[in-house]
N, C-alpha and C positions, 0 to 999 in steps of 0.2 A: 819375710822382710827382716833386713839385718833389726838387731837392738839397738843401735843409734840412728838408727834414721827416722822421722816421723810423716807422716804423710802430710805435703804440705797444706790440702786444705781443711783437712776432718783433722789434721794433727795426731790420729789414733797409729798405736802404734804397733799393731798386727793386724793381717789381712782380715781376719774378724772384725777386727774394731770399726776397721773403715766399711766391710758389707756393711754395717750397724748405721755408723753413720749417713749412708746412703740411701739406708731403708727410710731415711725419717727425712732427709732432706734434697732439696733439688739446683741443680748445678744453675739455674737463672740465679737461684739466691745469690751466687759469686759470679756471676758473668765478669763488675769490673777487674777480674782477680786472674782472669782469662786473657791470654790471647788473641786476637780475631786473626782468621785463618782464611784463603781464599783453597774451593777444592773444584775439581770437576767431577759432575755425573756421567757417568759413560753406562751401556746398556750393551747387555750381549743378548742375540737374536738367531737360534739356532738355525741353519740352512743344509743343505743335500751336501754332501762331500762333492759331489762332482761337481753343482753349483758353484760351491766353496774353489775348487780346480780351476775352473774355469775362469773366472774371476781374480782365483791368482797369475794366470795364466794373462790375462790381460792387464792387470796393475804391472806386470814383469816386462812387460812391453811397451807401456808408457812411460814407465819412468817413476811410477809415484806408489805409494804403500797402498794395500787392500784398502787398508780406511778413507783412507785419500778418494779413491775409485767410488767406491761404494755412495759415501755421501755426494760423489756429486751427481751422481746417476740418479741418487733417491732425490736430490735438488732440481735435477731435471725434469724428473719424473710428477713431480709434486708443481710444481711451474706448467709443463701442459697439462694436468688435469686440472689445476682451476684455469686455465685460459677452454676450456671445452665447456 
């Protein structure tokens, strides 16, 4: 951390000082001092390469991205199994 700079919540002013600082306090303490941020959860779900192919292979033909594809199938999917 350069020498003039200080961190601005712990004020400490090497990477030390602020572990230090962290070790003893919790960032609710300064929430009003924060930001609010909006973010997205996204999840990855490992599948078969050929699977994977396939599926690119058909999102490339409609028009629209894997992910696009994917959820709406799994939306389909999910719609006739509670109508069963």
């Amino acid at each position: 951390m350069d020498a003039n700079k200080l961190s601005s919540i712990s004020k400490a002013e090497t990477d030390e000082k602020i572990g230090e600082f962290w070790d003893t306090h919790d960032l609710t303490d300064f929430d009003t001092d924060t930001p609010d941020i909006e973010f997205e959860i996204t999840c990855a779900v490992p599948i078969e390469i050929e699977l994977f192919n396939a599926i690119e292979q058909q999102a490339k033909r409609r028009g629209v991205t894997i992910e696009v594809l994917v959820n709406l199938w799994l939306q389909q999917k999910l719609i006739e199994q509670s109508a069963s």
